[in-house]
KETI-711913 format. One record per residue (C-alpha): residue number from 1; residue in three letters; x, y, z. Coordinates in nm, 3 decimals. Last residue first. Example, Ala and Ser with C-alpha at 12.3 -4.5 7.8 and 13.67 -1.06 7.14 Angstrom:
+-----+-----+---------+---------+---------+
!   n ! res !       X !       Y !       Z !
+-----+-----+---------+---------+---------+
!   2 ! SER !   1.367 !  -0.106 !   0.714 !
!   1 ! ALA !   1.230 !  -0.450 !   0.780 !
+-----+-----+---------+---------+---------+
END
This chain:
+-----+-----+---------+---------+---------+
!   n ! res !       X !       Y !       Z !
+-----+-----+---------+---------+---------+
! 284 ! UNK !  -0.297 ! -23.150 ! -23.698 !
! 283 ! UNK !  -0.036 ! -23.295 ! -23.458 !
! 282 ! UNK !   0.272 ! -23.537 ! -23.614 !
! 281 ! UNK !   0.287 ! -23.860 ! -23.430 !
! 280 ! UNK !   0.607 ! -24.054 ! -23.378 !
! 279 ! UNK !   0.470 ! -24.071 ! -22.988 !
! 278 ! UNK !   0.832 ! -23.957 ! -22.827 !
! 277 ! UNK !   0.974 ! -23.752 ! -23.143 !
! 276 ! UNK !   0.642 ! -23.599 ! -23.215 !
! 275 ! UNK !   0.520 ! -23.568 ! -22.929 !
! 274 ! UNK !   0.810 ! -23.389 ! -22.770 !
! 273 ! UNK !   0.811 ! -23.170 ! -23.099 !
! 272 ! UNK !   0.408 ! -23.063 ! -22.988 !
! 271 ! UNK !   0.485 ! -23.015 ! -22.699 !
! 270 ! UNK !   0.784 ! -22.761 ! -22.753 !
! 269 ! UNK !   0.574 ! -22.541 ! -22.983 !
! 268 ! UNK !   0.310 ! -22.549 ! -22.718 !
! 267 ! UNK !   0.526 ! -22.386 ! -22.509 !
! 266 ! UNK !   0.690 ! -22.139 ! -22.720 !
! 265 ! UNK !   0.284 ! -22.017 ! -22.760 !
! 264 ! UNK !   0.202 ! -22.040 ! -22.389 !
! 263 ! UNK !   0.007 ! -22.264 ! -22.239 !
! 262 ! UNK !  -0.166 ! -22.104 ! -21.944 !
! 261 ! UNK !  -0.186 ! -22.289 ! -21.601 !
! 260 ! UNK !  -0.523 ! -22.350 ! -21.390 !
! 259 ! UNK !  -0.533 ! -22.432 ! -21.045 !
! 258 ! UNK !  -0.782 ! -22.119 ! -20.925 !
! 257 ! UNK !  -0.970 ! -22.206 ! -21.208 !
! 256 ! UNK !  -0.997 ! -21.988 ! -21.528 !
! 255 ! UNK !  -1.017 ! -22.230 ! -21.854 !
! 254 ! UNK !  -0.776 ! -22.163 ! -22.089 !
! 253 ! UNK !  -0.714 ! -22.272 ! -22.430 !
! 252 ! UNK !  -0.508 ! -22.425 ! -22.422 !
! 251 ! UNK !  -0.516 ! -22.572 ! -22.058 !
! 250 ! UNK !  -0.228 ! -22.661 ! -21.799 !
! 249 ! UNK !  -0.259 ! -22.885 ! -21.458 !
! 248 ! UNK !   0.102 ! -22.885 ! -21.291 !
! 247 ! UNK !  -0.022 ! -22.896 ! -20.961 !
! 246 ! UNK !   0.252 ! -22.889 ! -20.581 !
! 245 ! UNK !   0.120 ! -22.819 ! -20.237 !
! 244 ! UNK !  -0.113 ! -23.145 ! -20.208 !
! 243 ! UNK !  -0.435 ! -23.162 ! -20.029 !
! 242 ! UNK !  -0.582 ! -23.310 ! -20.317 !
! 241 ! UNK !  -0.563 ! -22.983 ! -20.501 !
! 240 ! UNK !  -0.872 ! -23.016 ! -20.701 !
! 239 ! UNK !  -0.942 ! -22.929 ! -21.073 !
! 238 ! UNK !  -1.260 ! -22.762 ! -21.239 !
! 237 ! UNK !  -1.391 ! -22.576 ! -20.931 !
! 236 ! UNK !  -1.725 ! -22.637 ! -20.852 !
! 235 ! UNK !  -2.055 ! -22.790 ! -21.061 !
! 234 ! UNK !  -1.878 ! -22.797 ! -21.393 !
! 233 ! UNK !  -2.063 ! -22.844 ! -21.726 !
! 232 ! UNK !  -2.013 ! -23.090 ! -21.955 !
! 231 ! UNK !  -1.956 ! -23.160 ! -22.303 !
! 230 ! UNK !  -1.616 ! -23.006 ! -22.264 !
! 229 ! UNK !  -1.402 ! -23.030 ! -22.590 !
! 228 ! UNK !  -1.023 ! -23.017 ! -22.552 !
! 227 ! UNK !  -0.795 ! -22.831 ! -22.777 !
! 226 ! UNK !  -0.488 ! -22.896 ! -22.541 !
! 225 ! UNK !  -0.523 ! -23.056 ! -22.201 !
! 224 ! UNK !  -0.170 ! -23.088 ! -22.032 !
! 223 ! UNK !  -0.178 ! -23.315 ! -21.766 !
! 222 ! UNK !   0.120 ! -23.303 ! -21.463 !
! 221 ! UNK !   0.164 ! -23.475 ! -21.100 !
! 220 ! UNK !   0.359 ! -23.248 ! -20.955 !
! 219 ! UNK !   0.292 ! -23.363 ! -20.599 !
! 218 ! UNK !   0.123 ! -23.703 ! -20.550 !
! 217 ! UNK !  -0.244 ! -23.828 ! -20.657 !
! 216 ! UNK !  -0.316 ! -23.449 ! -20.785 !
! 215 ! UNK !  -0.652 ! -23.403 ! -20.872 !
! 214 ! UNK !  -0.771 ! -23.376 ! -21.254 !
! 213 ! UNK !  -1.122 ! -23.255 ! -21.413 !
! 212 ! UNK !  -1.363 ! -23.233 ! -21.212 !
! 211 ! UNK !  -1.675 ! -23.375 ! -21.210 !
! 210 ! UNK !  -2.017 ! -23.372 ! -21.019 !
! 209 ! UNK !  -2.284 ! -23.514 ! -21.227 !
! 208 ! UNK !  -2.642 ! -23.363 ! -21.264 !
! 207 ! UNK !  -2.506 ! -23.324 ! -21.667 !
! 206 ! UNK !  -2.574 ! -23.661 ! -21.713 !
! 205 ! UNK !  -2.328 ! -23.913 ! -21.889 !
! 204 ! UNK !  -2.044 ! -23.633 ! -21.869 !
! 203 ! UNK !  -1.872 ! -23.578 ! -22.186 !
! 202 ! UNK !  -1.544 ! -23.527 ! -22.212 !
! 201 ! UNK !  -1.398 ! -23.480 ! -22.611 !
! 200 ! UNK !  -0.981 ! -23.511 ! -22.693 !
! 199 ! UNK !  -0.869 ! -23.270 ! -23.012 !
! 198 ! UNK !  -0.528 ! -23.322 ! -22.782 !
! 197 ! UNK !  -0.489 ! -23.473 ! -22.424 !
! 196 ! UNK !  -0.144 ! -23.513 ! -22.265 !
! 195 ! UNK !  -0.074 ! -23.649 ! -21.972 !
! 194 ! UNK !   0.266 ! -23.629 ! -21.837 !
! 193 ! UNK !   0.498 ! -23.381 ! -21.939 !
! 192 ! UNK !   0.867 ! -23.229 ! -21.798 !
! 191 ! UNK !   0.913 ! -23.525 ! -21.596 !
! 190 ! UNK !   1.205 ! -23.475 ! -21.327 !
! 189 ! UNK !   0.909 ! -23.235 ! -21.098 !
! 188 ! UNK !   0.738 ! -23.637 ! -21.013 !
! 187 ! UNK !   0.446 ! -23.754 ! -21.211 !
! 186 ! UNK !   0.123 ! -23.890 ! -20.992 !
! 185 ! UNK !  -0.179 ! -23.783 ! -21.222 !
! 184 ! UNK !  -0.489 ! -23.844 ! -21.105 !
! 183 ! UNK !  -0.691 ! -23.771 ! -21.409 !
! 182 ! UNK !  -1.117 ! -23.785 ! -21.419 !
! 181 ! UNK !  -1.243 ! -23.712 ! -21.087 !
! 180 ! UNK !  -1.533 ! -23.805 ! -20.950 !
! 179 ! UNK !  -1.942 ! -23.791 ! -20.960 !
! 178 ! UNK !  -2.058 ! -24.107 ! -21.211 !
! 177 ! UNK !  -2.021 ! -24.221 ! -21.585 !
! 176 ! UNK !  -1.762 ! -23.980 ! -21.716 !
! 175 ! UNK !  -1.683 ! -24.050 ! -22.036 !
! 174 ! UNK !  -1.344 ! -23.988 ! -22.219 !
! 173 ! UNK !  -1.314 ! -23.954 ! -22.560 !
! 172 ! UNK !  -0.994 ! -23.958 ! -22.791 !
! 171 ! UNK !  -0.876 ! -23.761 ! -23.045 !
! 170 ! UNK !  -0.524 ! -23.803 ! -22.910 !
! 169 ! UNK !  -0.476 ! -23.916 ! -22.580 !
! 168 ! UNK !  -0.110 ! -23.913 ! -22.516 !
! 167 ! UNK !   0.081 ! -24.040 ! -22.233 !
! 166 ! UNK !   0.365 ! -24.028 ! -22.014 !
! 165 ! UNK !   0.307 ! -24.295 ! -21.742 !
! 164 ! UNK !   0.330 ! -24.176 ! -21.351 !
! 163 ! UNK !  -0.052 ! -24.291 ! -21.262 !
! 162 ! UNK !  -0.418 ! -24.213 ! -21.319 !
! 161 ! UNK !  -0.706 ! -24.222 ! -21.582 !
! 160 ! UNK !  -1.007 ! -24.324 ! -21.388 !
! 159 ! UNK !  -0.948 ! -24.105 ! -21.069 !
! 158 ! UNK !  -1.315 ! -24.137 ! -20.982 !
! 157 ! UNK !  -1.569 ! -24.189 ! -21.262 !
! 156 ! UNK !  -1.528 ! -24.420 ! -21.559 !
! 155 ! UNK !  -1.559 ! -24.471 ! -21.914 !
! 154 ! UNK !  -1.196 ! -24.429 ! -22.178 !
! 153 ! UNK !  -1.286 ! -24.393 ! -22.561 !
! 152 ! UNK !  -1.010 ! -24.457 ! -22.811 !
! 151 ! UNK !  -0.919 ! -24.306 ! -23.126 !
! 150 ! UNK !  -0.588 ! -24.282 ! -23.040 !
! 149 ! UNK !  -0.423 ! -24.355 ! -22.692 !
! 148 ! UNK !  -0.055 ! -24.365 ! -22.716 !
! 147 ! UNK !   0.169 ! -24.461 ! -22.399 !
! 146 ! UNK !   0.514 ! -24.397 ! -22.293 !
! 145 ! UNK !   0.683 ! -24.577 ! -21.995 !
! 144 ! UNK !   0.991 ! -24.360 ! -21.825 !
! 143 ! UNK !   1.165 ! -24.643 ! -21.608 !
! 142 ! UNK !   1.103 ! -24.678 ! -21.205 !
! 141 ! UNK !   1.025 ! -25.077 ! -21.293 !
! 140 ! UNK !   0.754 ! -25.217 ! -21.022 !
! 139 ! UNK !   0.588 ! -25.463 ! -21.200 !
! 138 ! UNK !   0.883 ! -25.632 ! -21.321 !
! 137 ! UNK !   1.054 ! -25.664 ! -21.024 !
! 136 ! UNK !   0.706 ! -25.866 ! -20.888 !
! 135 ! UNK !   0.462 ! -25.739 ! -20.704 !
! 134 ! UNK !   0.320 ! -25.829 ! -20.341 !
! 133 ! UNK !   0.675 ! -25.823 ! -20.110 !
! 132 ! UNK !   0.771 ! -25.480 ! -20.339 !
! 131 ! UNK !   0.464 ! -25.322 ! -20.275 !
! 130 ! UNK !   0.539 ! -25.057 ! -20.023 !
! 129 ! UNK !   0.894 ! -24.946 ! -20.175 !
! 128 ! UNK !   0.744 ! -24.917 ! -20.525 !
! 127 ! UNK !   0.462 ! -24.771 ! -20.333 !
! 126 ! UNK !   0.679 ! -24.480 ! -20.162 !
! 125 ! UNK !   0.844 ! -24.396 ! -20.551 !
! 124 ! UNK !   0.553 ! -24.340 ! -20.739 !
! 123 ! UNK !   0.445 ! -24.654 ! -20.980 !
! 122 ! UNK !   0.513 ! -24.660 ! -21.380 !
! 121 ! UNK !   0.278 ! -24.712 ! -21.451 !
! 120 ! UNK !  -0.013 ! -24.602 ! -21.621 !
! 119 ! UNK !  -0.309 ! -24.750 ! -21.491 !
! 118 ! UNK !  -0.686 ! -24.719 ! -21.686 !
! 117 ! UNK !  -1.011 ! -24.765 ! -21.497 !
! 116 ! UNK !  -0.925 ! -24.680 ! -21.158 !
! 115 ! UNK !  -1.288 ! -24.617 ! -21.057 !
! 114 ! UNK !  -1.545 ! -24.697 ! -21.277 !
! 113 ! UNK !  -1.495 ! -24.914 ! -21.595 !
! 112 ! UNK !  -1.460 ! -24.942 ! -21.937 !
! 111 ! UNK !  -1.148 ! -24.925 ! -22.175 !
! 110 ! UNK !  -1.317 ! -24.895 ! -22.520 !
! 109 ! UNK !  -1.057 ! -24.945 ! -22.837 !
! 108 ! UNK !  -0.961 ! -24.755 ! -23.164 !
! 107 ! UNK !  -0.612 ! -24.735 ! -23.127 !
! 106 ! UNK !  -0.426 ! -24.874 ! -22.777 !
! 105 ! UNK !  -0.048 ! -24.816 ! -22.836 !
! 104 ! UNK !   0.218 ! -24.898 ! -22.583 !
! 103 ! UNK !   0.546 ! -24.779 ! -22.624 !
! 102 ! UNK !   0.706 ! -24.888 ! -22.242 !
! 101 ! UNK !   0.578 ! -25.148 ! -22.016 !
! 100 ! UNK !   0.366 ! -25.123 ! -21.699 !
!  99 ! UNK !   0.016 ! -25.060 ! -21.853 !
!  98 ! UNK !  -0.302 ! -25.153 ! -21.666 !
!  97 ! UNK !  -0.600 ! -25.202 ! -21.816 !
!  96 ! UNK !  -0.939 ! -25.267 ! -21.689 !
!  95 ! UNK !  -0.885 ! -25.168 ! -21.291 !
!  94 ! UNK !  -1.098 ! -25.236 ! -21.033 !
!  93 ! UNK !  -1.084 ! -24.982 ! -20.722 !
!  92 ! UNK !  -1.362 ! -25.032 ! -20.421 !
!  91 ! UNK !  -1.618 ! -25.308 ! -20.397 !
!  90 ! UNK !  -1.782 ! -25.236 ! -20.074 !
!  89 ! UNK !  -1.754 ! -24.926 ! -20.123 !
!  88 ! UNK !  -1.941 ! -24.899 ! -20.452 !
!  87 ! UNK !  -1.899 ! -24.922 ! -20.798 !
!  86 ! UNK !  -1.969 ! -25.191 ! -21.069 !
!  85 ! UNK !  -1.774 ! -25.520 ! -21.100 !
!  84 ! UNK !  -1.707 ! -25.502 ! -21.463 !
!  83 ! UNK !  -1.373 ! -25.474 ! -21.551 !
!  82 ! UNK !  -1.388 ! -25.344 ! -21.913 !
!  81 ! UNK !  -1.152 ! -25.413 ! -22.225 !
!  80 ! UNK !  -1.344 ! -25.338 ! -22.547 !
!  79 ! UNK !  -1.160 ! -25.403 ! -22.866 !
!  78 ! UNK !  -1.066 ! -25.241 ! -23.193 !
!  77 ! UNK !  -0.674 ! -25.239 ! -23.142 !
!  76 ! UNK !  -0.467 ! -25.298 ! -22.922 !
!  75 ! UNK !  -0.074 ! -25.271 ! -22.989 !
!  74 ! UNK !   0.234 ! -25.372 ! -22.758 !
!  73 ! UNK !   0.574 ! -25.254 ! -22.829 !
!  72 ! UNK !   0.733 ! -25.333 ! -22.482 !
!  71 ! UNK !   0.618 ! -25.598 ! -22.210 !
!  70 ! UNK !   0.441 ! -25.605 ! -21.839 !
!  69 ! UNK !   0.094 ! -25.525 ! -22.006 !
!  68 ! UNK !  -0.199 ! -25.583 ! -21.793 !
!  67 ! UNK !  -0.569 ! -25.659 ! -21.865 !
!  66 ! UNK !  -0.828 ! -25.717 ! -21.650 !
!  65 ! UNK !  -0.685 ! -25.573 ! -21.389 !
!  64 ! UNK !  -0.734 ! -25.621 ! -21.003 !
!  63 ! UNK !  -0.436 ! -25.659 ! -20.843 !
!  62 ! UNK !  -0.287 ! -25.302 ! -20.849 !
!  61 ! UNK !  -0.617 ! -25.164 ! -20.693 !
!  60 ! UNK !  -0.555 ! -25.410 ! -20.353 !
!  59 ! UNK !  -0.621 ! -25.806 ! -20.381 !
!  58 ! UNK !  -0.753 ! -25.805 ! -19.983 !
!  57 ! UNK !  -0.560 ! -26.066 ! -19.776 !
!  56 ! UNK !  -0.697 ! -26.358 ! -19.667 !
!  55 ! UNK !  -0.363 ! -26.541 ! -19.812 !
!  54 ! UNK !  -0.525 ! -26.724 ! -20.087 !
!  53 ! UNK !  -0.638 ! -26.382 ! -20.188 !
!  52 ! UNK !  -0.958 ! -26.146 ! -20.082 !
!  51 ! UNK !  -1.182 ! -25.906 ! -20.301 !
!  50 ! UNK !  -1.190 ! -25.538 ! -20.157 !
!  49 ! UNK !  -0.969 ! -25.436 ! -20.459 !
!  48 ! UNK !  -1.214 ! -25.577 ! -20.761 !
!  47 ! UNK !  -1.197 ! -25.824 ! -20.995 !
!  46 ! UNK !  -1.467 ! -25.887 ! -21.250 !
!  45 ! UNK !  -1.325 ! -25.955 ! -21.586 !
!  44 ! UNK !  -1.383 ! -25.862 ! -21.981 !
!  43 ! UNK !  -1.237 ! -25.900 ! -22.305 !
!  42 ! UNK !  -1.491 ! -25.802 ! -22.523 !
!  41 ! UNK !  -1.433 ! -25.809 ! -22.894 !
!  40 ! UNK !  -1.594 ! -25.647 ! -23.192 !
!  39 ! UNK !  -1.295 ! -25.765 ! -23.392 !
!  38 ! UNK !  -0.997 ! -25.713 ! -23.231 !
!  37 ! UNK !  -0.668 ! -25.740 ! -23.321 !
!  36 ! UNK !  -0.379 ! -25.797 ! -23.051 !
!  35 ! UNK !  -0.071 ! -25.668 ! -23.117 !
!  34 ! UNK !   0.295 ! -25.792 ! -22.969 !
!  33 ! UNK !   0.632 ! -25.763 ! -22.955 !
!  32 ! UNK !   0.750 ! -25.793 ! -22.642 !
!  31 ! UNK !   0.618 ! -26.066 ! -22.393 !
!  30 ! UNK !   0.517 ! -25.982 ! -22.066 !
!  29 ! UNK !   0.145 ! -25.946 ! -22.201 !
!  28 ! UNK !  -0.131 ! -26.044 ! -21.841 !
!  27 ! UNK !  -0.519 ! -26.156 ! -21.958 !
!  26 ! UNK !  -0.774 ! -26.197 ! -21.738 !
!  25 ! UNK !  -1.098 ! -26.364 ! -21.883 !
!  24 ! UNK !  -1.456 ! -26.368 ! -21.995 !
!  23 ! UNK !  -1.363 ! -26.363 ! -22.356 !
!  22 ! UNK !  -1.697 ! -26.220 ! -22.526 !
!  21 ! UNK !  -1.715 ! -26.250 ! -22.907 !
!  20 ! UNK !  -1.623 ! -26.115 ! -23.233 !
!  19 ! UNK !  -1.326 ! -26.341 ! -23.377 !
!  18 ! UNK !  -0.950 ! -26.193 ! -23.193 !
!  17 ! UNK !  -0.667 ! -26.172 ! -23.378 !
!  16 ! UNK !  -0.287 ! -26.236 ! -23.271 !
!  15 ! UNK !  -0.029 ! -26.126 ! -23.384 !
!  14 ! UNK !   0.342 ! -26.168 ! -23.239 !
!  13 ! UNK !   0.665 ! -26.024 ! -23.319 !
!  12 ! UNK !   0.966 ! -26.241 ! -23.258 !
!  11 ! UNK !   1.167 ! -26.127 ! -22.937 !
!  10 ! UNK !   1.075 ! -26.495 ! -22.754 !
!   9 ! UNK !   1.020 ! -26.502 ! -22.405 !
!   8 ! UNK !   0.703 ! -26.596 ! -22.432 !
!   7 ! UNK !   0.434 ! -26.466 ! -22.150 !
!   6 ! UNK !   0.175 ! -26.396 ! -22.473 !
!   5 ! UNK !   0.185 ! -26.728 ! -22.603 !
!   4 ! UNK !   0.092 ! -26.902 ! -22.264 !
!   3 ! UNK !  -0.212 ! -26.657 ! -22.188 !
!   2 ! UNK !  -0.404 ! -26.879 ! -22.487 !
!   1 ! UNK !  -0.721 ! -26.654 ! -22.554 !
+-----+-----+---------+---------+---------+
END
C-alpha cells in the first residue's frame, strides 16, 4: 500500500481498496478522511517493544504498531491487522492497531495479537510528559478520541484492549488466546464512560486459561460491559485492582466480584443516549 497517500494533507475523502492478499507492512493514517476496504486482507508486521532503534534504544509498546491512525474519520473495514511476533519476555508489548485520532470506525475486521493488541489513545497524563522527546505533538494530543468497533473480533492475552479512548464494541468478539487480562483501561474521574461493550461475546481459547476481565492501568480507568456473553469460565476473581485505589468496572447484568458495579436502570438509559449521540448508533 502507498504510505504517501495516506500522510496527505489534503481534506478530500479518500478510498482506498485493498485485493485479497498479504501486505507485509507498517502502515501510519495522519490524513483525515479516509477508509480502507478490505477484501480478505492481511496487513501484518512484526515489531515488538524489546526490539532496538538507530539509537540502541529499545522501540517501547507505543513504537511497535502495525497500524496507527494519527487522523479523524477513518474507516476499516473487512481486514485482518495482526502484529505477529508471538509472546514472551523477551519480546514484550506489540501492538496491531493503535488509534490516536478521533471517530474511528473499524467494522467487520480481526485485530490479532498478544499483549497490547489494540491502543486507544489518547495517552495518561505522566506519559504524555514522559514521551514527549520520542513522539511527536501529534501522538500525544490530551483530546477526547471516540472509537466504534462493530462486528469486529479483537485476539490477545494481557491488557489487549487498553488506553484513555472512549469506545464502543458493539457485537463484537474478543478472544483470549493466553492467561491475562483483557481491558486496561486508563480513563481519568473527568470521563463519565470509557469502554463500552454491548451484545459483545469472550471466549477463552481453552478453558485451562487464567483470565480476568479488566485491571486498572491508572485510577478510574472505566468499562462498562452490557449484555455480554462469557464463554469462559473464571479461575479467580473476575477483575483486578492493579494495586490502584480507584475501579469503575460496571456489569448488566451483574456478575458478583468484589470490584463489580451495578448498572442501574436511569443508568443505562443515559448510556445508551451517550451512544447514540457520540457513536450515531441506536442500541437494539
Amino acid at each position: 500500500m502507498n504510505q504517501a497517500i495516506l500522510n496527505s494533507d489534503l481534506e478530500d475523502s479518500l478510498l482506498v481498496i485493498l485485493e485479497k492478499g498479504i501486505y507485509e507492512q507498517r502502515l501510519q493514517i495522519t490524513r483525515d478522511n479516509v477508509t480502507i476496504e478490505g477484501n480478505d486482507s492481511l496487513i501484518t508486521s512484526s515489531i515488538y517493544a524489546t526490539m532496538l532503534d538507530d539509537k540502541n534504544e529499545p522501540l517501547t509498546t507505543f513504537r511497535t504498531e502495525t497500524l496507527l491512525i494519527l487522523g479523524s474519520n477513518i474507516t476499516l473495514s473487512n481486514l485482518t491487522i495482526q502484529n505477529a511476533s508471538g509472546f514472551s519476555k523477551e519480546i514484550g508489548q506489540a501492538v496491531a492497531l493503535a488509534i490516536l485520532g478521533d471517530n474511528a470506525r473499524v467494522i467487520n475486521c480481526t485485530l490479532s495479537a498478544f499483549q497490547d493488541t489494540l491502543f486507544l489513545g489518547p495517552f495518561p497524563k505522566d506519559l504524555q510528559e514522559r514521551y514527549k522527546n520520542m513522539l511527536g505533538a501529534k501522538w500525544l494530543r490530551n483530546i477526547d478520541f471516540y472509537s466504534t468497533f462493530e462486528n469486529t473480533t479483537i485476539i490477545g492475552n494481557v491488557d489487549f484492549i487498553f488506553g484513555s479512548g472512549i469506545a464502543l464494541f458493539y457485537e463484537c468478539n474478543i478472544i483470549c488466546n493466553g492467561n491475562g487480562y483483557i481491558f486496561a483501561p486508563s480513563h481519568d474521574l473527568t470521563k463519565p464512560y470509557g469502554f463500552i461493550t454491548y451484545k459483545t461475546t469472550i471466549t477463552s481459547r481453552d478453558n485451562n486459561f487464567n483470565v480476568i476481565l479488566a485491571r486498572p492501568w491508572r485510577d478510574y480507568g472505566s468499562i462498562f460491559l452490557i449484555d455480554t456473553t462469557y464463554n469462559l469460565t473464571f479461575k479467580k476473581e473476575i477483575f483486578d485492582s492493579w494495586n490502584n485505589k480507584e475501579t469503575r468496572f460496571y456489569l448488566d447484568p451483574y456478575l458478583d466480584s468484589p470490584l463489580s458495579k451495578k448498572i442501574t436502570s436511569s443508568e443505562l438509559d443515559e448510556i445508551k443516549e451517550f451512544i447514540l449521540k457520540h457513536f450515531q448508533l441506536k442500541l437494539k
